[in-house]
Each structure stands twice: as structure tokens, then as C-alpha cells.
N, CA, C and O atoms as a Tinker XYZ file with bonds, in Angstrom:
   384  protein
     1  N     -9.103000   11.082000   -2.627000    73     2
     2  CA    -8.604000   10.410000   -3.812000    64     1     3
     3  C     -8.899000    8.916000   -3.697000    63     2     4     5
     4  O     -8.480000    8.270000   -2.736000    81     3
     5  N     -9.718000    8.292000   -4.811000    73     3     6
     6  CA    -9.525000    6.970000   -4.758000    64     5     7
     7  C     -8.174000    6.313000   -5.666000    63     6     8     9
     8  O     -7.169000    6.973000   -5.932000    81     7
     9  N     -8.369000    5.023000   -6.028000    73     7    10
    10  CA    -7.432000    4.449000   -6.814000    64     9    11
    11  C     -7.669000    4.397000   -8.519000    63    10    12    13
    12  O     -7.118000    3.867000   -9.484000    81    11
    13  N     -8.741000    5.211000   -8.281000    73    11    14
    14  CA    -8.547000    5.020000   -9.612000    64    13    15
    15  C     -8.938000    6.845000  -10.589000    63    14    16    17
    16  O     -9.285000    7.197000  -11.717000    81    15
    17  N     -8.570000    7.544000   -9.170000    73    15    18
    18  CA    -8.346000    8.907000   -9.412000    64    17    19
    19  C     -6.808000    9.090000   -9.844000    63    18    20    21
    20  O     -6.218000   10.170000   -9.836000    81    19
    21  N     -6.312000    7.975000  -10.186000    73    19    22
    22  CA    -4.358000    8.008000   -9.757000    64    21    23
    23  C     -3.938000    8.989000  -10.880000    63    22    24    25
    24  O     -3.077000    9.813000  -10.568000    81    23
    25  N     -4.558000    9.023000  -12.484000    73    23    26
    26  CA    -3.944000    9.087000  -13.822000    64    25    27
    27  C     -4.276000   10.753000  -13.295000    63    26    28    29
    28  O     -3.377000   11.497000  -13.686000    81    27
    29  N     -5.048000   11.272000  -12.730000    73    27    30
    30  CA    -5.217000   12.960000  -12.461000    64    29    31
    31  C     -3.806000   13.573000  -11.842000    63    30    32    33
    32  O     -3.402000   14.688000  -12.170000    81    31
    33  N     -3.178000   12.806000  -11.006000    73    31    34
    34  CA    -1.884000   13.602000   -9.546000    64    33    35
    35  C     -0.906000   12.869000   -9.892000    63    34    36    37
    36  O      0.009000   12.934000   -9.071000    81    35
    37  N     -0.680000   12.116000  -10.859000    73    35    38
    38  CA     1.211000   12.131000  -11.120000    64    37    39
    39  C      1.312000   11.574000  -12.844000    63    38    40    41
    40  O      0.392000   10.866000  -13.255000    81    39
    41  N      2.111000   11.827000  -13.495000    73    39    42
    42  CA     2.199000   11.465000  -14.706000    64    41    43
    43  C      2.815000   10.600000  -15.064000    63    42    44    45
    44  O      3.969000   10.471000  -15.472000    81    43
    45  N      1.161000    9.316000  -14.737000    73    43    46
    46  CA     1.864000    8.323000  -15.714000    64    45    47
    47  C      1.978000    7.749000  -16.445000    63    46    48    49
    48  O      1.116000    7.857000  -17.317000    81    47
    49  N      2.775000    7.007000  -16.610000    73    47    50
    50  CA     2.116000    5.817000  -17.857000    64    49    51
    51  C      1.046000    4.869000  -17.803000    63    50    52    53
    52  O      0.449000    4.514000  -16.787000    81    51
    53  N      0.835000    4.452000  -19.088000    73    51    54
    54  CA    -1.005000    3.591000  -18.371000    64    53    55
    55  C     -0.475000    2.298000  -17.897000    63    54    56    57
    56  O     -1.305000    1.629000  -17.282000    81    55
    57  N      1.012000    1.638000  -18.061000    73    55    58
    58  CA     1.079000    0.460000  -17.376000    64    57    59
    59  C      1.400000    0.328000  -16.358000    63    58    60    61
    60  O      1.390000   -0.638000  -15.594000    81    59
    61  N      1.999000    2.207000  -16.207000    73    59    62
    62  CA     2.221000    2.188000  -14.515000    64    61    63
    63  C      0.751000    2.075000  -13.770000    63    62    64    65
    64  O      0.726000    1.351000  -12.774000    81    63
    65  N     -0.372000    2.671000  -14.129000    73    63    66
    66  CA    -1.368000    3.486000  -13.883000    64    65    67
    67  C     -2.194000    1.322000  -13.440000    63    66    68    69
    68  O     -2.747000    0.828000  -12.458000    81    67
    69  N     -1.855000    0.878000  -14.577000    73    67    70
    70  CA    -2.536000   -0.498000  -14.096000    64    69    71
    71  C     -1.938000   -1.174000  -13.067000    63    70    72    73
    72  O     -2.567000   -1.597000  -12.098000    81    71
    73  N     -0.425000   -1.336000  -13.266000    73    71    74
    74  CA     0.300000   -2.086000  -12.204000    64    73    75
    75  C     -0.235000   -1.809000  -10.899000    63    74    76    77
    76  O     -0.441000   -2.788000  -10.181000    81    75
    77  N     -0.607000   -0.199000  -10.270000    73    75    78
    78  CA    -0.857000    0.401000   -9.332000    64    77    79
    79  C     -1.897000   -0.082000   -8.930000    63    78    80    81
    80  O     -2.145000   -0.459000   -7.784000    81    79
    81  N     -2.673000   -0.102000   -9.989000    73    79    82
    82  CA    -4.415000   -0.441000   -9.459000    64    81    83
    83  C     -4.060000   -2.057000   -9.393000    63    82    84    85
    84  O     -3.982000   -2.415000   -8.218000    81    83
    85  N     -3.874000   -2.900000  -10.135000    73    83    86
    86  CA    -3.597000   -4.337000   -9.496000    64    85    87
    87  C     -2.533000   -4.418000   -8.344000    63    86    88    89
    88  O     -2.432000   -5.437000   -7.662000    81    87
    89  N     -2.041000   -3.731000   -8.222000    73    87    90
    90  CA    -1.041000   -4.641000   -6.887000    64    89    91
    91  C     -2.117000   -3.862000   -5.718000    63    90    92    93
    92  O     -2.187000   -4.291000   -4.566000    81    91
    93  N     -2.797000   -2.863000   -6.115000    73    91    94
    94  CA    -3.361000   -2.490000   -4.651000    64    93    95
    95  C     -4.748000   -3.075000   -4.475000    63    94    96    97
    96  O     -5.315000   -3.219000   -3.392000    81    95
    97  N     -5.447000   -3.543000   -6.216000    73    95    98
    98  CA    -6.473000   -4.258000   -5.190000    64    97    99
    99  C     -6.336000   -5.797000   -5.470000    63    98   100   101
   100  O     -7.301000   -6.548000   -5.617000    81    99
   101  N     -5.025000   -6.171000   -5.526000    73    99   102
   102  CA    -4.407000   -7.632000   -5.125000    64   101   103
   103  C     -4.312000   -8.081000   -3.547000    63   102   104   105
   104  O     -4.604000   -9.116000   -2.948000    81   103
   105  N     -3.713000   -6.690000   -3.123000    73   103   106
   106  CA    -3.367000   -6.662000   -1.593000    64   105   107
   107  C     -4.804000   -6.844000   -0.828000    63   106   108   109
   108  O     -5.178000   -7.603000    0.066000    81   107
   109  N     -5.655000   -5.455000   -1.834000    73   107   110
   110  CA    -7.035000   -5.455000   -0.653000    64   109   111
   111  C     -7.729000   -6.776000   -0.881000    63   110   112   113
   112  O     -8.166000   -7.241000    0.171000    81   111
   113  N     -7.892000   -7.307000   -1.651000    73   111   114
   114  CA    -8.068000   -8.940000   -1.716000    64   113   115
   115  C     -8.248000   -9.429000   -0.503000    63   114   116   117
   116  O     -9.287000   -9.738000    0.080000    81   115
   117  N     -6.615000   -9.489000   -0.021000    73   115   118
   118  CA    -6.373000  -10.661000    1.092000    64   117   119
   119  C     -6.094000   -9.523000    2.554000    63   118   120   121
   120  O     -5.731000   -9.980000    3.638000    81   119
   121  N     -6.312000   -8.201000    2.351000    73   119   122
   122  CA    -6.263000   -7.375000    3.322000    64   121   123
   123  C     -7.645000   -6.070000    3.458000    63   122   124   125
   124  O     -7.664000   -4.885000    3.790000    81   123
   125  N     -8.697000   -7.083000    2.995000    73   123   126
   126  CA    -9.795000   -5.792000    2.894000    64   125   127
   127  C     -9.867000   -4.918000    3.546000    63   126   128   129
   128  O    -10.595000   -4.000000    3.168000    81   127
   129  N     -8.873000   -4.748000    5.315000    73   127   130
   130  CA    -9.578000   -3.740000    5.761000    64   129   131
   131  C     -8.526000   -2.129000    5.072000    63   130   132   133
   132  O     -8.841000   -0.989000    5.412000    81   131
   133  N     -7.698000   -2.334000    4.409000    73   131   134
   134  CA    -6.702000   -1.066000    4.266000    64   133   135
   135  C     -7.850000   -0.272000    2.928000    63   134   136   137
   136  O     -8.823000   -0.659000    2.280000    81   135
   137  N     -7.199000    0.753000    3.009000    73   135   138
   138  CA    -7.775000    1.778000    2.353000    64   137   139
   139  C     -6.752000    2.627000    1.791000    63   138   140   141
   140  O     -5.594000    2.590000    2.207000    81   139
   141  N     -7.152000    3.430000    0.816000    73   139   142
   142  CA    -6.228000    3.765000   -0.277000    64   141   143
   143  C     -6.089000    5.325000   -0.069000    63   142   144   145
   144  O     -7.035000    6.107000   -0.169000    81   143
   145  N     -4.772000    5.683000    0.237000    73   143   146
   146  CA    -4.427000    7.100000    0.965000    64   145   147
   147  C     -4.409000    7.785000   -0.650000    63   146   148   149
   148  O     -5.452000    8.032000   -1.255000    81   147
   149  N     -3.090000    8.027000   -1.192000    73   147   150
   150  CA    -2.666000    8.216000   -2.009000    64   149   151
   151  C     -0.990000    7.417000   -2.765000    63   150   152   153
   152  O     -0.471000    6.311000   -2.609000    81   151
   153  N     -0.685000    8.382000   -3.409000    73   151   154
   154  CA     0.619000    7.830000   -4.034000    64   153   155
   155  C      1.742000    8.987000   -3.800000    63   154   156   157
   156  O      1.404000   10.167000   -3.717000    81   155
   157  N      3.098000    8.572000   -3.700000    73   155   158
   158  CA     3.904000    9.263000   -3.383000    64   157   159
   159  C      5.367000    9.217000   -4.639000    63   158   160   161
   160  O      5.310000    8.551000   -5.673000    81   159
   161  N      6.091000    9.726000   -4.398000    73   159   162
   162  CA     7.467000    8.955000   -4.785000    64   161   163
   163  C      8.197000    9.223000   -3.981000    63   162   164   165
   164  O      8.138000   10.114000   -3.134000    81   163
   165  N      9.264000    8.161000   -4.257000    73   163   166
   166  CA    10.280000    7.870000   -3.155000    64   165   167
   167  C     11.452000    9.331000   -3.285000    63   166   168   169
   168  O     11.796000    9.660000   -4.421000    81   167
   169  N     11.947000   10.053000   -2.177000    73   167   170
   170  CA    12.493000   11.123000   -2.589000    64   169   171
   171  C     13.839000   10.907000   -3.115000    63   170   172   173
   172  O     14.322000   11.875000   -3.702000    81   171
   173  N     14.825000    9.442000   -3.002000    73   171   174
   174  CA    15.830000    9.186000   -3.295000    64   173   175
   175  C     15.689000    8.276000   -4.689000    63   174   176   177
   176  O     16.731000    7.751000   -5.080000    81   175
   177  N     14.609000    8.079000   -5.380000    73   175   178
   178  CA    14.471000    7.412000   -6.710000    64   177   179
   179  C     12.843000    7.629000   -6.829000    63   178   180   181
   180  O     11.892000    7.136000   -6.222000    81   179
   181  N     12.961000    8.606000   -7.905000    73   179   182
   182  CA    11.957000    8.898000   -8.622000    64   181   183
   183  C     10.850000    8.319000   -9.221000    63   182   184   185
   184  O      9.704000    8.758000   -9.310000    81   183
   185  N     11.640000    6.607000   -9.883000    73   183   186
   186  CA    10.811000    5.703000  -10.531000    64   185   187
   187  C     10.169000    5.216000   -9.854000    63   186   188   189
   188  O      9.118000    4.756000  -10.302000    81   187
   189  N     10.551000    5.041000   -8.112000    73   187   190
   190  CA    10.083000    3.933000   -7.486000    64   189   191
   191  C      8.386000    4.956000   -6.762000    63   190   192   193
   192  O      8.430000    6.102000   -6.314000    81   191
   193  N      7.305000    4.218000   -6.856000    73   191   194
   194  CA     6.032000    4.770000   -6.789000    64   193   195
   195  C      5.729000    4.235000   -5.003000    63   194   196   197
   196  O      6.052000    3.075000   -4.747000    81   195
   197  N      5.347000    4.778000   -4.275000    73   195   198
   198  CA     4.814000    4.413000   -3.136000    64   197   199
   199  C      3.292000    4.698000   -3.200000    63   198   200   201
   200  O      2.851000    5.778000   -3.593000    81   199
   201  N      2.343000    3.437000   -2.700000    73   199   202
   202  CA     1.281000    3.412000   -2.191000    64   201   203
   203  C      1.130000    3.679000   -1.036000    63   202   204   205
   204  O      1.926000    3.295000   -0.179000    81   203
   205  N     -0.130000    4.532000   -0.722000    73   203   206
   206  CA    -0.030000    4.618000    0.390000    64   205   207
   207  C     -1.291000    4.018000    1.097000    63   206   208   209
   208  O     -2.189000    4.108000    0.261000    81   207
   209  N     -1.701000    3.549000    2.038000    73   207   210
   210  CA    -2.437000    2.659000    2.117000    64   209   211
   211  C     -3.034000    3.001000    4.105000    63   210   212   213
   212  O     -2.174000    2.889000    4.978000    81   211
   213  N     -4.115000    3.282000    4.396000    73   211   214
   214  CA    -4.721000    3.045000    5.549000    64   213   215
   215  C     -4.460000    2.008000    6.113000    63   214   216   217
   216  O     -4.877000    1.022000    5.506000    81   215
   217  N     -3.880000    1.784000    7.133000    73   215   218
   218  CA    -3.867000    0.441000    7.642000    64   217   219
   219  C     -3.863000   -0.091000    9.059000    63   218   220   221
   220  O     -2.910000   -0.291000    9.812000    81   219
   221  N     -5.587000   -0.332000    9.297000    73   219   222
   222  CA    -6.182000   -0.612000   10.490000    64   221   223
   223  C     -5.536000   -1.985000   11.113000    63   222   224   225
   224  O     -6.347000   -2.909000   11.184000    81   223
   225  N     -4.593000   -2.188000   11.443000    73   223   226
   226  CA    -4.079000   -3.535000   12.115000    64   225   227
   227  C     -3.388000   -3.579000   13.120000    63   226   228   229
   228  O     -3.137000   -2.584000   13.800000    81   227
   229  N     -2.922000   -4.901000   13.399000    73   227   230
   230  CA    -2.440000   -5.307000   14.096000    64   229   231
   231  C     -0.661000   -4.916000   13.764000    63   230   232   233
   232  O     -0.387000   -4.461000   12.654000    81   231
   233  N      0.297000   -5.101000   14.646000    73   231   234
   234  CA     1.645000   -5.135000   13.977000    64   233   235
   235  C      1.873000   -6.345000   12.920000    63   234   236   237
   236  O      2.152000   -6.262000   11.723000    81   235
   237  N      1.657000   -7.570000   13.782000    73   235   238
   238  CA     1.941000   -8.860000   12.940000    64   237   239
   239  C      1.140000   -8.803000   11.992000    63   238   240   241
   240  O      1.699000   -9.116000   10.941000    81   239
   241  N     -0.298000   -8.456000   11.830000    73   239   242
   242  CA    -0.662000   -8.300000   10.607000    64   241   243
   243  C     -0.268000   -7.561000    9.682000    63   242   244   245
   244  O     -0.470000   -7.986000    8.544000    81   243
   245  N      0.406000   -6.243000    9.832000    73   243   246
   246  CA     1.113000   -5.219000    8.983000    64   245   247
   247  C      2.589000   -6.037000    8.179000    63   246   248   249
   248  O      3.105000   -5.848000    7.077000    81   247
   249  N      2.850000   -6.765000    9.044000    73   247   250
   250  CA     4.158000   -7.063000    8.800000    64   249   251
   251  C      3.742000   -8.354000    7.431000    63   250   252   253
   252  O      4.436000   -8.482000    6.423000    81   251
   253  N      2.605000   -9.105000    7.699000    73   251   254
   254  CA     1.961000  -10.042000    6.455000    64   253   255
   255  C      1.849000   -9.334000    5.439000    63   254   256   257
   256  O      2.316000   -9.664000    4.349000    81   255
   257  N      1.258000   -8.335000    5.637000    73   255   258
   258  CA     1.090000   -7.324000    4.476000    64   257   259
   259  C      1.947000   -7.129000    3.730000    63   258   260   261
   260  O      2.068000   -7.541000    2.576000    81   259
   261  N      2.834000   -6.268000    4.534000    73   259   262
   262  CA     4.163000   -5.976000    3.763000    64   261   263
   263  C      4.965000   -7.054000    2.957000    63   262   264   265
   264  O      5.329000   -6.943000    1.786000    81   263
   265  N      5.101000   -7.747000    3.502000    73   263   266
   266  CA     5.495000   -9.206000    3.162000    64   265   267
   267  C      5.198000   -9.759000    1.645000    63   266   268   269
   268  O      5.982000  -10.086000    0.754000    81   267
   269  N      3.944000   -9.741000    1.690000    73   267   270
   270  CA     3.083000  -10.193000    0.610000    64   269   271
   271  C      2.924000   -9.363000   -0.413000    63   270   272   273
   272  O      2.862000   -9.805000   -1.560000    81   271
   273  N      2.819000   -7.764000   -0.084000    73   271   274
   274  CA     2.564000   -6.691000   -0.849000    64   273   275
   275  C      4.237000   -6.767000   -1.805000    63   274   276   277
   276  O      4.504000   -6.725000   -3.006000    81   275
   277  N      5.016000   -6.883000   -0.644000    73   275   278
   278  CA     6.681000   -6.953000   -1.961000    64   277   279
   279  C      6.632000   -7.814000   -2.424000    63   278   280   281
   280  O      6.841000   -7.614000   -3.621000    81   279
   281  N      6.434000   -8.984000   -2.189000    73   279   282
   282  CA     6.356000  -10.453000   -3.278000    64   281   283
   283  C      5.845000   -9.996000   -4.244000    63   282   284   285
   284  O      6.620000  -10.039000   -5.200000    81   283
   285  N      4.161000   -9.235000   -4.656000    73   283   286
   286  CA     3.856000   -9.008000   -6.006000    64   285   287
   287  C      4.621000   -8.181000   -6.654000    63   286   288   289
   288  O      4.756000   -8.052000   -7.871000    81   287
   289  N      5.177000   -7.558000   -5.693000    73   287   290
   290  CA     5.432000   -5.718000   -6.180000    64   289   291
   291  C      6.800000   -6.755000   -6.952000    63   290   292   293
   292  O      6.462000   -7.257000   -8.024000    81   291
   293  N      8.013000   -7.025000   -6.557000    73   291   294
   294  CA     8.968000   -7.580000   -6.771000    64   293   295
   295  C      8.512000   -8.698000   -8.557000    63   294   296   297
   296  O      9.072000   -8.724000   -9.654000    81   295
   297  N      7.505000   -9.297000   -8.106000    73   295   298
   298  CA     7.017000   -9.725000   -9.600000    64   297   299
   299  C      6.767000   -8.341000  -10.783000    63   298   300   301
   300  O      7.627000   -8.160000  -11.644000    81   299
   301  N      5.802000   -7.631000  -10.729000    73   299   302
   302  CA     5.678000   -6.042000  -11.003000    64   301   303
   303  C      7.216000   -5.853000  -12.071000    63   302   304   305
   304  O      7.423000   -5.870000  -13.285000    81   303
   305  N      8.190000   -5.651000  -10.658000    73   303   306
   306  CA     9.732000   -5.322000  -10.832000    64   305   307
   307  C     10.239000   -5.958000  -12.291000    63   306   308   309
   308  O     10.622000   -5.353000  -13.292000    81   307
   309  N     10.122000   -7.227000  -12.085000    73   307   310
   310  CA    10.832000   -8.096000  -13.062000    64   309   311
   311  C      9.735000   -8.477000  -13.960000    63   310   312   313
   312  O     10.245000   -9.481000  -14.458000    81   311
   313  N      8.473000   -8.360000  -14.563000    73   311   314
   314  CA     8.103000   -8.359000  -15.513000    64   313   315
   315  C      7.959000   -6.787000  -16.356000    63   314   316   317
   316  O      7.872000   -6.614000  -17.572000    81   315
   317  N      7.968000   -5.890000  -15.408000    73   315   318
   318  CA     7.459000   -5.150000  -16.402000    64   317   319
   319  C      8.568000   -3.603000  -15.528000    63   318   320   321
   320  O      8.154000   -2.450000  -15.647000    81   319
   321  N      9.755000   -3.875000  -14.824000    73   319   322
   322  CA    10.023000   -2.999000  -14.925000    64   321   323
   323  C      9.886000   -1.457000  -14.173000    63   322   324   325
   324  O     10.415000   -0.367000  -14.387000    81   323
   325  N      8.815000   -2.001000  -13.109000    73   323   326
   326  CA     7.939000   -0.763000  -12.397000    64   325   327
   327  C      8.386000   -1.276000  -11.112000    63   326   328   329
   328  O      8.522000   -2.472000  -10.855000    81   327
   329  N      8.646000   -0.141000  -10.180000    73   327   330
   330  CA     9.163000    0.081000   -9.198000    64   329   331
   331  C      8.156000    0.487000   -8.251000    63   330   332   333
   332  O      8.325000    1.700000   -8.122000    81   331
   333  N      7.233000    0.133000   -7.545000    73   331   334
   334  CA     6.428000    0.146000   -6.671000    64   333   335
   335  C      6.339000   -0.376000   -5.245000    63   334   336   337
   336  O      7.094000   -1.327000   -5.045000    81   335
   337  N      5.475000    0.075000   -4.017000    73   335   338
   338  CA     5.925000   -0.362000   -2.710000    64   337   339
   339  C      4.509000    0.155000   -2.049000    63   338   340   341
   340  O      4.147000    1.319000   -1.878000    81   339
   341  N      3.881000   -0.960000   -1.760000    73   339   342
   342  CA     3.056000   -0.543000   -0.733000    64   341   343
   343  C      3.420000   -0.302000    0.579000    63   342   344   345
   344  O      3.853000   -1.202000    1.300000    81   343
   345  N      3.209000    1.387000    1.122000    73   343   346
   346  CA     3.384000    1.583000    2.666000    64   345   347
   347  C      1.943000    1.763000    3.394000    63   346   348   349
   348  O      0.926000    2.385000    3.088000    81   347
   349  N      2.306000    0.944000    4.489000    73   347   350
   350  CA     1.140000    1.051000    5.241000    64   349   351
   351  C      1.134000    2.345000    6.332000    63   350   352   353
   352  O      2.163000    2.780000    6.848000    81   351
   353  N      0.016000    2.783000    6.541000    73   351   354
   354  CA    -0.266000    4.063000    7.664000    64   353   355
   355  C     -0.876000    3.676000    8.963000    63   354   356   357
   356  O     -2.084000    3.487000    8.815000    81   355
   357  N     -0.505000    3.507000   10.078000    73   355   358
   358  CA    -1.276000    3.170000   11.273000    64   357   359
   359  C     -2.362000    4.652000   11.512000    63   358   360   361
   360  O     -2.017000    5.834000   11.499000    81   359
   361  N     -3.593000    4.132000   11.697000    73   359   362
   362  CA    -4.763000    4.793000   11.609000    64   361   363
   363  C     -4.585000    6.349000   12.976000    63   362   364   365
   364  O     -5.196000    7.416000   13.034000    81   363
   365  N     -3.473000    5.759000   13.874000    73   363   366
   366  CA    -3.278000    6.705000   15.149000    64   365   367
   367  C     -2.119000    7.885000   14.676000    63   366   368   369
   368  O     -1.737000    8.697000   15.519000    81   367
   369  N     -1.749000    7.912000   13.705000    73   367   370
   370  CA    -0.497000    8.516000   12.611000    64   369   371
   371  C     -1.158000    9.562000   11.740000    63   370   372   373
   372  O     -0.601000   10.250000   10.884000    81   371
   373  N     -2.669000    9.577000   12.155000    73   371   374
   374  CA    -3.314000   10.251000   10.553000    64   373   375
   375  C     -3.513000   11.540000   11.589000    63   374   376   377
   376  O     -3.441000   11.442000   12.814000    81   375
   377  N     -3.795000   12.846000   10.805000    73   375   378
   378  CA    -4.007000   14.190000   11.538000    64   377   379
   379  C     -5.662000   13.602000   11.624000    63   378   380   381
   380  O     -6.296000   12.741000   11.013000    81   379
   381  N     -5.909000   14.388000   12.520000    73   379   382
   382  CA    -7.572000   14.335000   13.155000    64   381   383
   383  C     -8.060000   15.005000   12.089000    63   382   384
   384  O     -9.262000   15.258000   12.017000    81   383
């Protein structure tokens, strides 16, 4: 699945469907090396969308990420309402 296979595996709306694709290639911007797993939802709130994201790093670099990835996401939140969260995957976590 890429990111912009998203509108096929969950039903959404198209401003969810954009928010998704900008906050994730906002992140890959300033984090080119992650890569785009899929999307999830959170099992305790439905609205809230998880990215899921490859993520070849360091800890302290994960932790920038994250960091930075909620700052937009949190903008996201309060303009428009969408509940989103990039999670990162350490590359040693993935099945062979």
C-alpha cells in the first residue's frame, strides 16, 4: 500500500483522505528516510486515524519525529477537526 492507495482500505472522507497525505508527506519532508506502512484506527476512538510509518532511526531521532509529527497533527486537530497520529515502526519489529 502506498499513501495514496489510502481512499481503497478505510472510508473516508476526502479531507480526511488529504489531511493524511499532507501530514505524512510533511513529515517525510524533514524525515525522508520513513516509509509508509499503512493506516490503522485507534481501538479506543474510532475518529482518531493512525499512520503508520517505517522508521529506520535512531531513538533520539524517533523521538524528533514524533515531536514534530504531533505539532502538525495537533494543527490538523484544531483547524479542521481530524484526529490523526503518526506511529513510527522500528525496522527490527517488522515480520521477516
Amino acid at each position: 500500500m502506498t499513501i495514496n492507495d489510502i481512499s481503497s482500505s478505510f472510508d473516508l472522507a476526502p479531507k480526511q483522505q488529504e489531511c493524511i497525505k499532507n501530514l505524512f508527506e510533511q513529515v517525510k519532508t524533514r524525515f525522508p528516510e520513513i516509509e509508509f506502512l499503512g493506516l490503522e484506527r485507534n481501538p479506543e476512538d474510532k475518529e482518531h486515524i493512525w499512520i503508520t510509518v517505517l522508521a529506520p532511526m535512531s531513538e533520539e531521532r524517533e523521538i524528533q519525529l514524533s515531536r514534530y509529527a504531533a505539532g502538525l497533527a495537533a494543527d490538523i486537530l484544531v483547524e479542521f477537526d481530524i484526529m490523526l497520529s503518526i506511529m513510527p515502526e522500528s525496522p527490527e519489529l517488522q515480520p521477516a
